[in-house]
N, C-alpha and C positions, 0 to 999 in steps of 0.2 A: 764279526770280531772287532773290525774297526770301531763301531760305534760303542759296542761293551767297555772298550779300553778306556776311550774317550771320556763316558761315563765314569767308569771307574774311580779317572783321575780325578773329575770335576767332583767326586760326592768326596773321594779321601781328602781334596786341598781346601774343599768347604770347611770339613770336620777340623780341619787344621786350623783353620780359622775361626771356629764358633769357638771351639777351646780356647785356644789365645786370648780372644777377647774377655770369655770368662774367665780366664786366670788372672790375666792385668787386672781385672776391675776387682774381684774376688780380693783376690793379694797384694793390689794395690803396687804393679810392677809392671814390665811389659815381658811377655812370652815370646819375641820374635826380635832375634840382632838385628838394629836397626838401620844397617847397609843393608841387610836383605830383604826388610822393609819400602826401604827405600826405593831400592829396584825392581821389586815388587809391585809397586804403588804406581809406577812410569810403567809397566810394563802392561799391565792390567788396563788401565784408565786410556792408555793409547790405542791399544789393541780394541777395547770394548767399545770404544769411542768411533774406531776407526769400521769394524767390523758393523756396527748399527749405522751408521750410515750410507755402508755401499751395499754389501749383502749380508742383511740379517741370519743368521745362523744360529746351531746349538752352540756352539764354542765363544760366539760372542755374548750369550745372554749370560754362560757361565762366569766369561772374564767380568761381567758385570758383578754381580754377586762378587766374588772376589774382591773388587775393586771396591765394594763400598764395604767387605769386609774390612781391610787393609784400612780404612779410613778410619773404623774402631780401634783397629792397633795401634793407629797413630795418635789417638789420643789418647791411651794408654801411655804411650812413650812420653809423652810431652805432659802428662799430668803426673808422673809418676818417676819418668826413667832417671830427674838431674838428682837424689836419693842413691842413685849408684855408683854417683861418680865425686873424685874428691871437692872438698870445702871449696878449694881455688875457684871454682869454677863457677859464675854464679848463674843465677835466672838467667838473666838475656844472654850470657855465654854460651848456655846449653840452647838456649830454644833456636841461635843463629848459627849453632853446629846443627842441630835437627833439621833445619828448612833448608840449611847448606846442603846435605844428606841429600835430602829427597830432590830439589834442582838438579842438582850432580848427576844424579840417577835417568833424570828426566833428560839431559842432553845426551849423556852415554847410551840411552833407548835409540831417542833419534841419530844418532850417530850410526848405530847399529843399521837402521831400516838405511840411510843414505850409503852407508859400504857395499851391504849382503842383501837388499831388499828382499824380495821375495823367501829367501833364506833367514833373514834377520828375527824373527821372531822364534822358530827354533834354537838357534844358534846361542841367543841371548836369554832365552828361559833357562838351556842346559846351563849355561856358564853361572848364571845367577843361582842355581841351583846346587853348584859345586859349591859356591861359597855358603850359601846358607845351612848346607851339610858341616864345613867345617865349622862356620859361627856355633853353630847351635854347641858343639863341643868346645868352642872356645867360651859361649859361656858357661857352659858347666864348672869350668875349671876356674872363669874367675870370677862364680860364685861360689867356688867349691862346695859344688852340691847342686840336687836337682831345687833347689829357691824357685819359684817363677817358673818350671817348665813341667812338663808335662809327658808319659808315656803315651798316653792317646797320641799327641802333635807328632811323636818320634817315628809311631809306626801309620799312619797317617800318611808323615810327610812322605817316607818311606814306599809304600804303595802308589803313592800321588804320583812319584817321579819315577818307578818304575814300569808302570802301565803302560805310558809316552814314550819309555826306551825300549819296549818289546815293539808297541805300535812303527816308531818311524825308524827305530834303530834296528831292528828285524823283520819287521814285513815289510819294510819303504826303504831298507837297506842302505841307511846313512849311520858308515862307520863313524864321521863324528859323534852323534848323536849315541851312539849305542856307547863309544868310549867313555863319554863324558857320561852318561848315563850308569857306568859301570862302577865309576870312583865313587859318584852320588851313593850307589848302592852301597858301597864298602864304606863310605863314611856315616852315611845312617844308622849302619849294623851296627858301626860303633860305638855309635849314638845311643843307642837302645840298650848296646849292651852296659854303658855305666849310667842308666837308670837304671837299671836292674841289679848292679852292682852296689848303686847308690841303697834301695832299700835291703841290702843283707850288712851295709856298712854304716848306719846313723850314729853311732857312738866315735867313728874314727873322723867322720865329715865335723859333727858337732864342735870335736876336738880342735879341727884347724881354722873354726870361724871366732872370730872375736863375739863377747860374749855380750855387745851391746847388736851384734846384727842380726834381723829380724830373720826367722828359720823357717816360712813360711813354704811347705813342699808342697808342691798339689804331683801325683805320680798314678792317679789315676785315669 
């Protein structure tokens, strides 16, 4: 059961990932908020890094994969994402928000293994994970609309993060994990549910976008 879960998670946060990447590049946007990119990107890259050189494992070959997924995303963000944000802002403004982004990420990781070590890596997957549930509806709304995202990534992410909360949060009986694992859940349904909502509404979405912004949906 362990190892199914395990599995499980690794093919559904894959899937999150190949999508993503075909989307940004497809639609010329990025499919993933980029704090949770971010934390993503330090979380993967440490752990993968960390895990092949003392005991190679399944879980590290996966975080690999991941990690050099996350590497496509971020070049989606950085070729694609300063388009989302206002005129003020220019090239080098955005690109030293982005690399700001991902440092940030990268000490708050370490930060995390020096408090909870051994615990640090669950602890800091869940929590990164609670946000990337709310981001993802945060950009819905300030794209209004599904632009750049995707129901594949939704119930994907969906699956991804609830395998890992049945695995440690109920067989390995860590109430944090299973808590924090539960809002994950109740934010992704939510998540799901206004994509689904999104395609029975394109006349009302249409309506409240301005009529020079690109309407590019990919919702499958």
């Amino acid at each position: 059961m362990e190892l199914f879960l395990s599995a499980l998670s690794g093919i559904a946060w894959t899937i999150v990932y190949i999508v993503a990447i075909r989307i940004g590049f497809r639609y010329k946007t990025y499919a993933m908020p980029v704090a949770a990119l971010g934390l993503n990107i330090a979380w993967e890259w440490i752990y993968a890094i960390n895990g092949l050189s003392n005991s190679p494992g399944f879980q590290s070959y996966v975080n690999l994969v991941w990690a050099l997924g996350d590497v496509l995303i971020l070049v989606t963000f950085f070729r694609y994402g300063r388009a989302e944000l206002p005129s003020f802002v220019t090239r080098p403004m955005f690109i030293a928000w982005g690399i700001g982004v991902v440092a940030a990420s990268v000490v708050i990781q370490l930060l995390f293994i020096g408090e909870f070590n051994t615990h640090a890596a669950a602890y800091s997957a869940f929590l990164q994970n609670l946000l990337m549930s709310g981001l993802f509806i945060a950009m819905f709304v300030s794209r209004r609309g599904a632009r750049g995202q995707s129901l594949t990534i939704a119930i994907a992410k969906w699956i991804g993060t609830l395998a890992p909360t049945i695995l440690l949060g109920v067989i390995q009986n860590s109430h944090f994990v299973l808590g924090i694992g539960i809002m994950c859940s109740i934010f992704d349904l939510a998540y799901i549910g206004l994509l689904l909502w999104a395609r029975t509404k394109p006349p009302q979405l249409a309506a409240s976008m301005d009529v020079t912004e690109p309407v590019a949906v990919a919702l499958r």
